[in-house]
N, C-alpha and C positions, 0 to 999 in steps of 0.2 A: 503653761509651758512657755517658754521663751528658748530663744535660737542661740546659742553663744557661738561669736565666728571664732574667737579664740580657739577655745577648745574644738570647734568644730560638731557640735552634738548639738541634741533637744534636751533643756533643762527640767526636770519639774523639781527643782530646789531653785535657791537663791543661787547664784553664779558666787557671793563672795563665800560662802557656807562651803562649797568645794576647795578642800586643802590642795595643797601641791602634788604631790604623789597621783593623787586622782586626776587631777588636770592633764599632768605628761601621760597616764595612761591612755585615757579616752582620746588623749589628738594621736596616737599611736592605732587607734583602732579606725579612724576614719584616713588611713594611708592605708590600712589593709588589703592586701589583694583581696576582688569578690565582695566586699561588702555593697549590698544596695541600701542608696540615701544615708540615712546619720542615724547613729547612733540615740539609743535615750539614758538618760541617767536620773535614779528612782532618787526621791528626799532621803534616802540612807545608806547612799552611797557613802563610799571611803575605800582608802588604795589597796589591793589586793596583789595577787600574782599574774602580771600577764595581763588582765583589764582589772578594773577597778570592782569590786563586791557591789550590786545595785546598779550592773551594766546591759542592756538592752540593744542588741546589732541581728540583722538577718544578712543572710549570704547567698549567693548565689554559686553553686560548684563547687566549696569549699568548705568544709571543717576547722575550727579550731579548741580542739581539743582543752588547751588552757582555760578554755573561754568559758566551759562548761565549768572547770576546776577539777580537783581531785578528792573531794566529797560528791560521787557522781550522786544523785537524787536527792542529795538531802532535803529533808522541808519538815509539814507540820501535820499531825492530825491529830483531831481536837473529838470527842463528845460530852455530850451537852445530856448528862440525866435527870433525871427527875428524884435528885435530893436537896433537901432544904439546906445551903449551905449554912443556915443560921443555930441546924435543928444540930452538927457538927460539933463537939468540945473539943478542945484544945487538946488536951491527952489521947482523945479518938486519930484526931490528924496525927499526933505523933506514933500510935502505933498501925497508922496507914502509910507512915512513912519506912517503920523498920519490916513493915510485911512489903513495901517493893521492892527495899533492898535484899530481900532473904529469895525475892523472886524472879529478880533485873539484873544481871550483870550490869557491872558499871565500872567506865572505866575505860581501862584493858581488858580488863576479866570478859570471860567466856562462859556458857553452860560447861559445864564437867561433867555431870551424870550423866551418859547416854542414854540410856534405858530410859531414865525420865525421860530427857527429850526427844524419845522417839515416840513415848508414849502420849506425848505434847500436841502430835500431830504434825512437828515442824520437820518431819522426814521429808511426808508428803509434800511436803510444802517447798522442801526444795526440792524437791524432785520437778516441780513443776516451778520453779524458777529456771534450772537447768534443761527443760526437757528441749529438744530441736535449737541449744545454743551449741555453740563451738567457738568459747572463751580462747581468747588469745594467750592468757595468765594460764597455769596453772593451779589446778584450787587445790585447796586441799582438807583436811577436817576440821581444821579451825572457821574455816569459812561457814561451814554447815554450824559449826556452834555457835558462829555468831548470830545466829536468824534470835532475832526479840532478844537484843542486849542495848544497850542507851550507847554506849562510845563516851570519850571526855570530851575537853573544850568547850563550846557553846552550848551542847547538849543539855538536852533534860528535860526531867517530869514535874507539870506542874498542875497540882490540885489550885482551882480558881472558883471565885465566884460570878455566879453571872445573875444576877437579879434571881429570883428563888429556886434557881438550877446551879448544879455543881458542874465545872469543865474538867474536864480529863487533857489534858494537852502535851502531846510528846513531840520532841523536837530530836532528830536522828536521822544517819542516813544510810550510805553501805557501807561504812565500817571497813576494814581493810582490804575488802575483796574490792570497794572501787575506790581505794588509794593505788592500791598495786595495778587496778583498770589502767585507772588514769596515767602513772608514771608511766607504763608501757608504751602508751601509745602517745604520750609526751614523746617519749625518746625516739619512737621511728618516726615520729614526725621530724625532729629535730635534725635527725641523718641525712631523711632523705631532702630535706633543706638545704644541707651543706649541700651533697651534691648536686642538685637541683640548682644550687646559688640563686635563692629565691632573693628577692631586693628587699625583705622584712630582716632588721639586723638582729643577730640570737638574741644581743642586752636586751629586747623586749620580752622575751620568753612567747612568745606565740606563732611558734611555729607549724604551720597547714597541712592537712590534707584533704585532696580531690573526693569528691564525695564520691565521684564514680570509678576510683583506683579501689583494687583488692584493699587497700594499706584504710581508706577510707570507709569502707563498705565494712569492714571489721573493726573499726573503733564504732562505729554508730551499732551494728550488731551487740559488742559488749555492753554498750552505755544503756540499752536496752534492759539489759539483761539486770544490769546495775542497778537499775529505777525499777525495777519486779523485786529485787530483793531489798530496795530503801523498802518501797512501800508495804511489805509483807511484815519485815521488820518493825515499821511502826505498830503494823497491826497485832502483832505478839504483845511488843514491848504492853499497848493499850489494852488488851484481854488478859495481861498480868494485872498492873492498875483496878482493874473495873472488879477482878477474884481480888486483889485485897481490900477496895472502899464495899462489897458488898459485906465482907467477912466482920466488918465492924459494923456498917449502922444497918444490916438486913437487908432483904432483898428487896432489887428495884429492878424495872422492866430496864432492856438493853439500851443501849445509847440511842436515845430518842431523837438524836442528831448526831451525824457523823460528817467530818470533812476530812480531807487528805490532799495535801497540795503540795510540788515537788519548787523547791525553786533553785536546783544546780542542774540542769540539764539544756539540751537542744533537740528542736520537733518543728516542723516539716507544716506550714501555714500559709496563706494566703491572705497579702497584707499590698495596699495601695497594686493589686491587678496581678501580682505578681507570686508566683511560688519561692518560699525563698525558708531557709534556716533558719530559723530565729534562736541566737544564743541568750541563755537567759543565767546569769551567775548572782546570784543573789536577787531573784526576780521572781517574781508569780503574775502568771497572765492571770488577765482580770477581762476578759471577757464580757457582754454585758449579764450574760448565761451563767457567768463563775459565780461562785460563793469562795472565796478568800481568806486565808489567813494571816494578821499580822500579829505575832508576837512583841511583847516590848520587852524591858529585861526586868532581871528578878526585884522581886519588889516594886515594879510599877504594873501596869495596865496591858493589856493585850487586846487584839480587838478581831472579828468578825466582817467579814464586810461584802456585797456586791461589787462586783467588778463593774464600769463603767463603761469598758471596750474604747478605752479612747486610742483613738489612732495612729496620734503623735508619737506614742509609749509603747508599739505593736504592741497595745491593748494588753500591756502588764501594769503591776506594781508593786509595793516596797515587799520586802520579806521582810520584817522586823523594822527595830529600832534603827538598828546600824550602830558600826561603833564611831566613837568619837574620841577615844586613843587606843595605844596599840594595850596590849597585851602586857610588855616591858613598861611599859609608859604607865599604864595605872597602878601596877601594884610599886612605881616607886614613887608617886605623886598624891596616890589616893589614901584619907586618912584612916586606917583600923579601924580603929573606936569609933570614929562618926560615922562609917560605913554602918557597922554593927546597930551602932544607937537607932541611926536613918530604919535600918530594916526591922528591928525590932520597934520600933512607933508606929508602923504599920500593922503590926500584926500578925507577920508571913514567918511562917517555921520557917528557917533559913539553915545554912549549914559553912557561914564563914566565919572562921574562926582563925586565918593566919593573914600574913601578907599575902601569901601565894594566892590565894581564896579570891584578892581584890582583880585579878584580870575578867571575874566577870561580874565585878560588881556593878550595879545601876549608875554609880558616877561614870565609867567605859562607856557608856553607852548616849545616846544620843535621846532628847525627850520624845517620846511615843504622841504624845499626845501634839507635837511641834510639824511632826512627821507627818500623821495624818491631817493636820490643815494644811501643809505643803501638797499633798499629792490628790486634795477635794476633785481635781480634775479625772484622775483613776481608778478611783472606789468610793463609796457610798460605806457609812460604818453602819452597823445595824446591832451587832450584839457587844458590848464593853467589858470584858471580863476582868478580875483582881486576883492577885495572887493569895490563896494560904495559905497552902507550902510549898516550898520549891527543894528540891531533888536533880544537883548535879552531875554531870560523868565528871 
């Protein structure tokens, strides 16, 4: 870790590694009303909305909404069975890949047949996502159909290897019930801003609320409720998964290891004496306790790991690779065919076939492997997983 006065934050990257956009963010966040001490910033940081994606601040009295994003819970859950990835053919993965999609919404797409999905279990299931909440939003039936569907963007299902264990690894989060969370309570924060004429100017977009105002005490209530239904979500989406890799190579005992780790949210810790917020946007505490997930991107390595509890980082670390340009940026810079070639020499059933395809290609993204000797301070790796087939929203 290193101190940058500049930016004003705890490093665990190189200070020149941090682009511009991220810099003006993170000195943006240590002017913040309520923030205690400095902020930290993971090795996969890059500029977001509001703070930088791989940004680490606790608070005192205060919320901020942005901070968390509007992917409220997204993150990863991984299990680890007991199939020979090697005992796998190539045709076998490919028709493990059109039995998730016959069984994952993906996308936009939703469940449509009720009747199945009630028959699924995932009635009950929301029911006890909703039971004793009082959402701010209104829901409505698409919300219910989204429980175990993947979302686009970053999203996705990835069949991995792990030394003579196969990884299940879904990456998702709430899906539009917490985009619409979050724009909500973006905007009554934003209001009562104006009138409040708080000294944070709107151009940063991070506009607060008081944890212990009604307006406060109900965005933290919904974002609860939001991260019940990331993580239940994953858990469908990976009980689809595990019904179709059974249905091909036969039966195997249930995931002999299971993680699930959120990293768009904020939760309520005790860090240097103090009770304080900890917002975490693109972040996974790493506790010395935790067991960790870092994803890399498609076609490279993913990895497993113990959390370290280091201090400096209120005891988090990276969520992934991180990107290393925008969206716009790789699919007009990044080359088709060598994209393609790259992933087919590894091996990995892939599924890019246009330009459009290249915003998440492995060139977007930043080296996995650069990342976790940046952040050796954070986490400990323990399990190295590879991709062999990857399964976009």
């Amino acid at each position: 870790m290193n101190y940058d006065a500049d930016m004003d934050a705890k490093l665990f990257i190189d200070s020149w590694k941090v682009d511009q956009g991220t810099r003006e963010q993170i000195k943006h966040v240590a002017q913040l009303p309520g923030v205690y001490g400095k902020a930290a910033l993971m090795p996969d940081c890059h500029n977001g909305y509001g703070v930088p994606i791989g940004c680490v601040f606790g608070t005192q009295g205060v919320v901020y909404p942005s901070a968390v994003g509007v992917d409220i819970g997204c993150g990863v859950r991984l299990a680890l069975i007991d199939v020979d990835p090697a005992s796998v053919t190539e045709e076998q993965l490919k028709r493990i890949a059109s039995s998730i999609r016959m069984k994952v919404p993906l996308g936009r797409d939703v469940h449509t047949a009720e009747d199945e999905w009630k028959r699924s279990g995932r009635e009950d299931a929301w029911d006890s996502i909703i039971s004793g909440a009082t959402p701010s939003i209104n829901l409505v039936g698409r919300d219910q159909m989204s429980l175990g569907t993947l979302g686009g963007g970053n999203h996705f299902i990835e069949i991995q290897r792990a030394g003579n264990r196969m990884g299940v690894m879904i990456h998702s989060g709430s899906r539009n019930l917490g985009h619409r969370t979050a724009t909500y309570h973006i905007g009554v924060a934003k209001g009562l801003n104006e009138k409040w004429r708080t000294p944070i100017p709107s151009s940063w977009g991070l506009p607060m609320l008081p944890t212990g105002s009604d307006e406060g005490r109900s965005y933290l209530a919904d974002m609860e409720m939001c991260l019940t239904f990331a993580r239940i979500n994953r858990l469908y989406i990976l009980m689809a998964c595990l019904e179709a890799v059974g249905e091909e190579v036969g039966a195997f005992r249930d995931g002999a290891e299971v993680v699930d780790v959120h990293h768009n949210y904020a939760a309520m810790e005790n860090h240097f004496g103090k009770n304080l917020l900890i917002h975490r946007k693109g972040a996974v505490r790493a506790r010395a306790t935790d067991t960790v997930l870092i994803p890399g991107s498609q076609g490279t390595a993913s990895y497993v790991g113990k959390g370290l509890g280091n201090l400096d980082s209120f005891k988090s670390c990276s969520h992934g690779a991180g990107r290393q340009m925008s969206r716009s940026k790789a699919r007009d810079v990044l080359d088709l065919q060598e994209t393609i070639d790259g992933m087919n020499a590894t091996g990995v059933i892939h599924s890019v076939r246009t330009r459009s395809d290249l915003d998440e290609a492995p060139g977007a993204y930043k080296d996995i492997e650069e990342v976790m000797e940046d952040q050796a301070e954070l986490v400990k790796p323990i399990v190295r997983l590879t991709p062999m087939l990857v399964i976009k929203g």
